[in-house]
C-alpha positions in Angstrom: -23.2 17.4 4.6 -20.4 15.0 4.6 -16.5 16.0 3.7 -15.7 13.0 1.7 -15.4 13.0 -1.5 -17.4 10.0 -2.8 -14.9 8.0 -5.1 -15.9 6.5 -8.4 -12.7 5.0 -9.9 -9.6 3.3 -8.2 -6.3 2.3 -9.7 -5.6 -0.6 -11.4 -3.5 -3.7 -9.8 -0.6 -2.8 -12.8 -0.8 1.0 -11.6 2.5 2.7 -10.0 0.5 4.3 -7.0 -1.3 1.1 -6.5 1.0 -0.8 -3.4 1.8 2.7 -1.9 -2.0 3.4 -1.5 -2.3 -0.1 0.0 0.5 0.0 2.3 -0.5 2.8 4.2 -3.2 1.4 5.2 -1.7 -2.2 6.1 0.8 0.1 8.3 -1.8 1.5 10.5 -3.4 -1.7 10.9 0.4 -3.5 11.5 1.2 -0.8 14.1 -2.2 -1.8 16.1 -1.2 -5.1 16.6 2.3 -4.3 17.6 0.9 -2.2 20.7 -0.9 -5.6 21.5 2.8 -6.6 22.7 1.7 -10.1 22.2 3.9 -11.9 20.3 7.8 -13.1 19.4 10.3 -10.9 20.3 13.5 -10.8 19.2 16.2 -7.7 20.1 13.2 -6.7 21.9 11.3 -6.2 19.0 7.8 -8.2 18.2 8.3 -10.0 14.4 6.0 -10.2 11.9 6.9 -10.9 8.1 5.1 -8.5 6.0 5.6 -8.9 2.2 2.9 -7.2 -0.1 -0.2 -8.3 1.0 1.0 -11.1 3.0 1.2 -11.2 6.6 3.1 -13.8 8.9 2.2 -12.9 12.2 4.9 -15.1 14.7 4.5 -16.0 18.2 5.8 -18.1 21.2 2.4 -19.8 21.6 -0.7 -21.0 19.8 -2.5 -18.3 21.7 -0.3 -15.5 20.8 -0.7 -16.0 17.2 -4.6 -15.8 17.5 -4.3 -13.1 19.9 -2.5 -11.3 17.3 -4.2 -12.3 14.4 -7.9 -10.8 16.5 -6.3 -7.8 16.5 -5.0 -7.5 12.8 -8.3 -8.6 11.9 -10.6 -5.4 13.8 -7.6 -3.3 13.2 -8.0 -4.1 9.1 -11.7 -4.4 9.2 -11.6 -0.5 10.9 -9.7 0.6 7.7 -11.6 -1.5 5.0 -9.2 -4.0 4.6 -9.9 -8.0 4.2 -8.4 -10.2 5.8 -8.2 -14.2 4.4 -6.7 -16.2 7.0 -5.9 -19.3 4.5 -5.2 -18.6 1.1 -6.8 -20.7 -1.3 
């Protein structure tokens, strides 16, 4: 027998718990790709722009970025998270 708890109704877009719940989430998956240590630094800190649900992942090269963008995609896809690399 399973532990979870099957769920059967979410909250809304409009609902105050609504970008806490998806933040957490987005964190984990944000913190995955910062141990890639791929990436822009600057201070000796990787950079990303995280705003809501967007994500600007910078890099030094072409094949940083897609390094880093790999990553964030298994590390989202792991926590049932979508990720749409161009917005339409």
């Amino acid at each position: 027998m399973s532990d979870m708890i099957p769920i059967k109704n979410g909250f809304k877009q409009g609902d105050a718990l609504s970008p806490l719940l998806f933040n957490f989430p987005l964190v984990l998956a944000i913190k995955k790709v910062l141990l890639n240590q791929v990436g822009l630094k600057i201070n000796g800190t990787h950079q990303f722009l995280v705003f809501a649900d967007d994500v600007n992942i910078l890099g030094g090269s072409a094949l940083a970025i897609q390094k880093n963008r790999e990553v964030l995609v298994v590390a989202s896809e792991e926590i049932r998270l979508e990720v749409n690399v161009i917005k339409p």
